[in-house]
C-alpha positions in Angstrom: 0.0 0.0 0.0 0.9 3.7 -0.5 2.4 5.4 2.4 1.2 8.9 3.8 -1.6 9.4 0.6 -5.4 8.4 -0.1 -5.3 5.1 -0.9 -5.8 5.3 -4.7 -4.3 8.9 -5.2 -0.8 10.3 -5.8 -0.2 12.9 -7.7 1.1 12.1 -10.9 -0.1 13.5 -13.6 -0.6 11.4 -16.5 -1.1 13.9 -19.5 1.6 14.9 -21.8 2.8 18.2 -21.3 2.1 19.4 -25.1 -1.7 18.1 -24.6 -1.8 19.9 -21.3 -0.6 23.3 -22.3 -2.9 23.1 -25.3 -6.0 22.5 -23.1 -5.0 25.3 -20.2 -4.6 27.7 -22.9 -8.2 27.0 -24.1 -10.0 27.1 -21.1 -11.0 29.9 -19.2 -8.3 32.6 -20.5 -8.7 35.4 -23.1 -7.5 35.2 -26.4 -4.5 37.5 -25.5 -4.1 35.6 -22.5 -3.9 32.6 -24.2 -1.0 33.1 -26.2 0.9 34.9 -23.5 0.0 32.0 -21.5 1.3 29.3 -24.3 4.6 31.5 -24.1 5.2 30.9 -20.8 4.8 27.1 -20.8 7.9 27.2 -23.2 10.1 29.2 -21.3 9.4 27.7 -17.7 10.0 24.6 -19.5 13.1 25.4 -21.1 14.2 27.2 -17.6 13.5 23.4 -15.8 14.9 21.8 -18.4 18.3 23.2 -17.4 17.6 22.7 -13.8 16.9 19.4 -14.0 20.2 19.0 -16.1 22.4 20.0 -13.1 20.4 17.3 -10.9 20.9 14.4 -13.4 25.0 15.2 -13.6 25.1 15.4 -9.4 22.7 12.1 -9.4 24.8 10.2 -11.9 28.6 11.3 -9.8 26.7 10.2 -6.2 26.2 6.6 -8.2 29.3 6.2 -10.3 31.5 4.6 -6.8 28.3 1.9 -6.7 27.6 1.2 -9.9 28.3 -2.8 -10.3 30.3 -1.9 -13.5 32.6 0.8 -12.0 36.9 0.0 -11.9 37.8 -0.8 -8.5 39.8 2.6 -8.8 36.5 4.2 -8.6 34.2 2.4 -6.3 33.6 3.4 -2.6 31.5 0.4 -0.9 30.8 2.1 1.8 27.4 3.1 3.3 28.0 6.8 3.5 28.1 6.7 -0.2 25.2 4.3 -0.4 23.5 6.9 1.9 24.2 10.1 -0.3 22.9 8.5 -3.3 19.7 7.1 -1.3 19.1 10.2 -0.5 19.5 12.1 -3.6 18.1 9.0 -5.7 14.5 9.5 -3.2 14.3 13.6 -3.6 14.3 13.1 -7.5 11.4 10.5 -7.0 9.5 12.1 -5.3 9.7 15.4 -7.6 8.7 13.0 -10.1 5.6 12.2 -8.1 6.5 8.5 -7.2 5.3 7.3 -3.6 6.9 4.6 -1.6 5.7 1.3 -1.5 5.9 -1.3 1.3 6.9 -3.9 -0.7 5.3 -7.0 2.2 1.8 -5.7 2.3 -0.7 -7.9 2.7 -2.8 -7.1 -0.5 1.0 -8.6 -1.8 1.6 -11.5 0.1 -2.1 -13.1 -0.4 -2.6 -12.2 -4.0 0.8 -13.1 -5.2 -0.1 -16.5 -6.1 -3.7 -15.9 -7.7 -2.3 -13.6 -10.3 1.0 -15.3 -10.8 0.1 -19.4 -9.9 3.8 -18.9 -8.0 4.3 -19.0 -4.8 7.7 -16.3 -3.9 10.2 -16.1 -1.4 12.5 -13.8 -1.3 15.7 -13.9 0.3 17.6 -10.5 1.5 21.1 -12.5 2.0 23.7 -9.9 0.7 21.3 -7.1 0.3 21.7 -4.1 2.7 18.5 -2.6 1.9 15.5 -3.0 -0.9 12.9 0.1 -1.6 10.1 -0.3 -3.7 8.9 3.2 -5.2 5.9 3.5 -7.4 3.5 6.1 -9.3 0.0 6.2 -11.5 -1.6 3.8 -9.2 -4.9 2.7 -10.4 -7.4 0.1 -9.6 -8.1 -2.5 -12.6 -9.9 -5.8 -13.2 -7.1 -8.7 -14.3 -8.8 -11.5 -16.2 -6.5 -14.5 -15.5 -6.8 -17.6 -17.6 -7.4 -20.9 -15.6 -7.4 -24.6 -16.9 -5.4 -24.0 -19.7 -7.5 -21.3 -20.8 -10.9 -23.1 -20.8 -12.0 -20.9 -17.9 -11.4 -17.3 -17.0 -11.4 -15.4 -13.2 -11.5 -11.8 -12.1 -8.9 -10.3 -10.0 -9.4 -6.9 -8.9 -6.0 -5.6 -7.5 -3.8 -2.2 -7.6 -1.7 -1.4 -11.3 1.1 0.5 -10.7 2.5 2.7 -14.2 5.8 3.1 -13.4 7.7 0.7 -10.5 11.7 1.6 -9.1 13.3 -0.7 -7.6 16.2 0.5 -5.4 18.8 -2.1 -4.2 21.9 -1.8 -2.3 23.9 -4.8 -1.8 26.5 -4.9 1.5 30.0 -4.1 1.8 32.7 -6.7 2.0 33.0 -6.2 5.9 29.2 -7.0 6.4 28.7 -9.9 4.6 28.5 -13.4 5.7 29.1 -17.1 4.6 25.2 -17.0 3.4 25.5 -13.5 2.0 28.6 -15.0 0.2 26.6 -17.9 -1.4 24.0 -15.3 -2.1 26.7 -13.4 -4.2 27.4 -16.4 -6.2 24.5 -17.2 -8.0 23.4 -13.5 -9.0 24.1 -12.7 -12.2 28.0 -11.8 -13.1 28.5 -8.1 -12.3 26.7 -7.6 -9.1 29.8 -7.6 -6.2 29.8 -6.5 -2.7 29.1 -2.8 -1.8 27.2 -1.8 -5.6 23.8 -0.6 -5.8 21.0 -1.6 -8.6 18.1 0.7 -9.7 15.6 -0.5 -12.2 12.4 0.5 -13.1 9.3 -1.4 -14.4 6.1 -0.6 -16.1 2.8 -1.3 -15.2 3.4 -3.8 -12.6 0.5 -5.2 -10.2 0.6 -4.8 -6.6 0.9 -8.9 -6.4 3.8 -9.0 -8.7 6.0 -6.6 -6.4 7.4 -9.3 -4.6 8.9 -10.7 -8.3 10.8 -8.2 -8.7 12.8 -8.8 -5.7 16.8 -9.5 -6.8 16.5 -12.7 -4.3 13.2 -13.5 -5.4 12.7 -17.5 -5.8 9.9 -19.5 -6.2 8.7 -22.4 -4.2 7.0 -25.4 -6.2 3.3 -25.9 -5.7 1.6 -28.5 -3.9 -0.4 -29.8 -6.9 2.8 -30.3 -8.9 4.5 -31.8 -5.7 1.4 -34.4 -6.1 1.7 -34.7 -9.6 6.0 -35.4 -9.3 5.8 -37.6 -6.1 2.6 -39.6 -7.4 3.9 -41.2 -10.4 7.3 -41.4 -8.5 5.5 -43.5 -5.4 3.9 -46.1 -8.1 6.4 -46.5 -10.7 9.2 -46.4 -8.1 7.7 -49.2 -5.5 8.4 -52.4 -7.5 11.9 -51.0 -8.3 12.6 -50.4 -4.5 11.2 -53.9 -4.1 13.3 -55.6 -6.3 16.9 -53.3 -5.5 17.7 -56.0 -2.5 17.4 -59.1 -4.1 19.3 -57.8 -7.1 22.1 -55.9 -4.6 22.0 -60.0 -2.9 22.2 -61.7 -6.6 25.1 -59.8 -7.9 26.8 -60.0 -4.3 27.2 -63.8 -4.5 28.0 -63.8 -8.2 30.9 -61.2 -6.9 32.1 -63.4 -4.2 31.6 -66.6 -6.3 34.0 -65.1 -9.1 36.8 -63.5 -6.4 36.7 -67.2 -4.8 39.7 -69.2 -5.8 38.7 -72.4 -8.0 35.0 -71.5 -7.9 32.8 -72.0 -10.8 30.1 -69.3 -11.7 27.3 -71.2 -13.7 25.0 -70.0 -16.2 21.9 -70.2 -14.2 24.1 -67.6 -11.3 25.5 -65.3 -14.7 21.4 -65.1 -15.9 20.3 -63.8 -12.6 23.4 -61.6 -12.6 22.4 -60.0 -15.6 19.2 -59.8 -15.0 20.2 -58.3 -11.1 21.9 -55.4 -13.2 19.5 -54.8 -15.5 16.9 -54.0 -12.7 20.0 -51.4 -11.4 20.0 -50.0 -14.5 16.2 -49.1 -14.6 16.5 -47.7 -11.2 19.1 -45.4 -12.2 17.0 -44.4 -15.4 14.2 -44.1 -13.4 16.0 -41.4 -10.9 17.1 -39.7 -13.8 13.8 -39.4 -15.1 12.4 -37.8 -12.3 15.2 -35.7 -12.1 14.7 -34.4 -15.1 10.6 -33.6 -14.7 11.8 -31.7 -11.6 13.9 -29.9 -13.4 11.5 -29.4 -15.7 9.0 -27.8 -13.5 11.8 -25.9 -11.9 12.8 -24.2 -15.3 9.1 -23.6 -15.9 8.8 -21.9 -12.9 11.8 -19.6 -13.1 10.6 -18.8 -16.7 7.3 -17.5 -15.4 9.4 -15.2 -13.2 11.6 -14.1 -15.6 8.7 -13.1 -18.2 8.0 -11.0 -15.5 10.6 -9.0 -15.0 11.8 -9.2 -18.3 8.7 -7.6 -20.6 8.2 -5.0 -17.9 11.9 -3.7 -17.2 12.3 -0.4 -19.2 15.8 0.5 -18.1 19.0 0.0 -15.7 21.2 1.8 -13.4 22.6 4.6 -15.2 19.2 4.2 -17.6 16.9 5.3 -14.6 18.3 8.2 -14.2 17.2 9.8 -17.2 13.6 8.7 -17.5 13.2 9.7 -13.9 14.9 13.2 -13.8 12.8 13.6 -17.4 9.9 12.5 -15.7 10.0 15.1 -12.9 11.3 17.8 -15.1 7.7 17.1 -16.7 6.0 17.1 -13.8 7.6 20.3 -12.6 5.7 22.3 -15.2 2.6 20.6 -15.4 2.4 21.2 -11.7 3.6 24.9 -12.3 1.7 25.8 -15.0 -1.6 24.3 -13.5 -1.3 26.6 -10.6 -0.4 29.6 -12.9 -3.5 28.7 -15.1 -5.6 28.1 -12.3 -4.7 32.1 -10.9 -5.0 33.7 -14.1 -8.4 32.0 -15.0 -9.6 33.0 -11.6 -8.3 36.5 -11.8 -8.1 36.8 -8.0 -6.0 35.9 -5.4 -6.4 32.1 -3.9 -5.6 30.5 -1.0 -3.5 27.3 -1.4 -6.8 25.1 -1.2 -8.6 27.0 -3.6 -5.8 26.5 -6.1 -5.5 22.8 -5.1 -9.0 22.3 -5.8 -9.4 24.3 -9.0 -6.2 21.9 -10.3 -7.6 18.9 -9.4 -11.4 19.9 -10.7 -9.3 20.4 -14.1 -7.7 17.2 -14.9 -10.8 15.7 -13.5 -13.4 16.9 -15.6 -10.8 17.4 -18.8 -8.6 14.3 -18.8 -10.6 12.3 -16.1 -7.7 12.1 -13.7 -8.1 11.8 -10.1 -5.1 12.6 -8.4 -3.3 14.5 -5.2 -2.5 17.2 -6.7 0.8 18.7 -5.4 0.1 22.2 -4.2 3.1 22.8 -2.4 5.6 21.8 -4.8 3.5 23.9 -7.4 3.2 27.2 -5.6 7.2 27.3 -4.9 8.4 26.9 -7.9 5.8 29.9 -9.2 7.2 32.0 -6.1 10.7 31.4 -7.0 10.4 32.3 -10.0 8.6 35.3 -9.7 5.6 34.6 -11.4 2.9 34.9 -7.9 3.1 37.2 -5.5 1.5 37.2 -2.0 -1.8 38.8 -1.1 -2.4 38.0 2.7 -3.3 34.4 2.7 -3.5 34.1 -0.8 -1.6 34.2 -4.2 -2.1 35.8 -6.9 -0.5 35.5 -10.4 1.2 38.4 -12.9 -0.1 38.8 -15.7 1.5 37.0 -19.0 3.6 39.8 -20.4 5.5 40.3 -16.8 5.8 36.6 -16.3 7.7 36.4 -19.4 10.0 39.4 -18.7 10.6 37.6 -15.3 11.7 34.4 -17.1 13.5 35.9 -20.0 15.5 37.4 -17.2 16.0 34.6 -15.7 17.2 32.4 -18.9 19.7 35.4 -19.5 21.2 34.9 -15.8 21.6 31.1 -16.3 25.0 31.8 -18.3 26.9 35.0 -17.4 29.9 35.3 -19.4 31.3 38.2 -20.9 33.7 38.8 -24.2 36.8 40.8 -23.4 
């Protein structure tokens, strides 16, 4: 479940910018307005843009030292560097209106095996900490095929648009004999002290737990029937007969090592006949082996589908789509609360602006969401483009908020020719 929100609501908003800009600039400003207003969208964006620049170069120098791929002349294991990037790595998320997810809820732990037929355990050996991160939550109906697809069931459970998955794994002082066995069957690259960030797309809230680095599954009970079944009745008469045979081929042994002692053809026939019955028990381990294998490799495929059609990007990857992504939301979120001042042409309180956002993308995009007031209204102060009246705000007009940020686009660079 989400943490700290309405259960149902965060506050990403799922509209692209181009589409959003258009449909502000059509409703509820004049026709002068309107293109000052369309203006301003591309300068504050351009203005963010550059901004979010700065944070993706600081992001991607806190990671290099933890990055699995790094030279060991680079890396720095250690969990003050582990820390700084945490920290950095959950401020852009959240500017990018992702919430945190606790990754054992129940809603996870019950449904995981209706949606997926799996049953998942995941193992934190030689991981120092796992945070799930998630945004564009939605509720949805999941029609799951049964039987082989002769009969079909209803799931209703929690869709998540976008997932990141942070992982840190520990440092070669914190790890132990189970950590180290751990280590070895990950995938090449991952070593003591790195850090993995991945991110998903539209993932349900059952299938959180498969994207766990140490997630395994566990082998149903009906398969556990349907391997140790045919294993119990095939396998009995074999069992049956292993003595006899092991007591057959024992005297022929001792009857050949004997000095002077005569091995007849009747003893040589039960011999054979002693091994061949060895020689079907040993095909018929083998053959069970191989159907639990079988299932095994089954299982793990399932899990890997999983992961695999959903994982958009990697490490170094991530960052990009998620500074992009809150570079975007930085001016939708900005230029809603501009839009919303200028269309009201009046001072608002923070609430009235919240509402007048949210009313919006509600009845013009049919979007739901917790609109981020806050985060709107400081970028708009900083920038010059609201001033304070009492409780309220209240937004210059078009013309001033472009000189404002045409000012401010000159003062991003300041350097002179001598």
């Amino acid at each position: 479940m989400f943490e700290g929100d309405e259960p149902g609501r965060d506050g990403y908003i799922a509209v692209r910018k181009a589409e959003l800009i258009q449909a502000l600039a059509e409703q509820g400003l004049a026709v002068e307005e309107s293109r000052g207003f369309r203006d301003v969208g591309r300068i504050l964006a351009a203005l963010l843009h550059y901004e979010a620049y700065e944070r993706l170069e600081s992001l991607r120098a806190l990671y290099d030292p933890l990055d699995p791929d790094a030279p060991p002349a680079r890396r720095a294991p250690n969990m003050a560097a582990f820390e700084a990037f945490e920290s950095a790595m959950t401020t852009e998320l959240m500017r990018a209106n992702f919430t945190e997810v606790e990754a054992d809820s129940i809603q996870t732990r019950d449904a995981t095996k209706l949606i997926t037929e799996l049953s998942i355990k995941p193992s934190s050996a030689g991981i120092r900490r796992i945070r799930f991160f998630a945004r564009g939550v939605r509720q949805e109906t999941l029609k799951l095929k049964r039987f082989m697809g002769l009969r079909t069931q209803s799931l209703d459970a929690e869709m998540m648009s976008d997932v990141v998955v942070l992982v840190g794994f520990k440092g070669e002082e914190e790890i132990s004999g189970r950590d180290r066995t751990a280590f070895a069957r990950m995938r090449r690259g991952v070593r003591p002290g790195a850090a993995l960030v991945k991110h998903f797309r539209n993932v349900a809230a059952p299938e959180l737990v498969m994207l766990h680095p140490g997630a395994t599954p566990s082998m149903r009970p009906r398969d556990q029937v349907m391997l140790a079944g045919p294993a119990l009745v095939a396998g009995t008469p074999v069992l049956l007969n292993l003595w006899p045979a092991l007591t057959v081929l024992g005297a022929v042994a001792a009857s050949y090592f004997t000095a002077g002692a005569v091995i007849d053809n009747e003893a040589l026939t039960r011999a054979v006949a002693a091994l061949g019955g060895l020689v079907a028990l040993g095909a018929f381990v083998m053959r069970q082996r191989l159907k639990l294998e079988a299932t095994t490799l089954r299982y793990h495929k399932r899990l890997a589908d999983t992961v695999y059609f959903r994982n958009l990007a990697n490490n170094h990857g991530v960052f990009d789509l998620i500074i992009g992504a809150g570079e975007e939301q930085d001016v939708k979120e900005a230029l809603l609360g501009y839009w919303a001042l200028r269309a009201a042409g009046r001072a608002m309180t923070t609430a009235e602006i919240d509402a007048a956002c949210e009313a919006m993308l509600r009845e013009r995009f049919g979007l739901s969401i917790n609109f981020e007031i806050g985060d709107a209204v400081g970028k708009l102060e900083r920038l010059g483009l609201v001033t304070r009246e009492g409780e309220g705000y209240a937004a210059v007009p078009s013309a001033d908020a472009l000189a404002r940020l045409d000012a401010a686009w000159d003062g991003v660079f300041k350097f002179s020719a001598e």
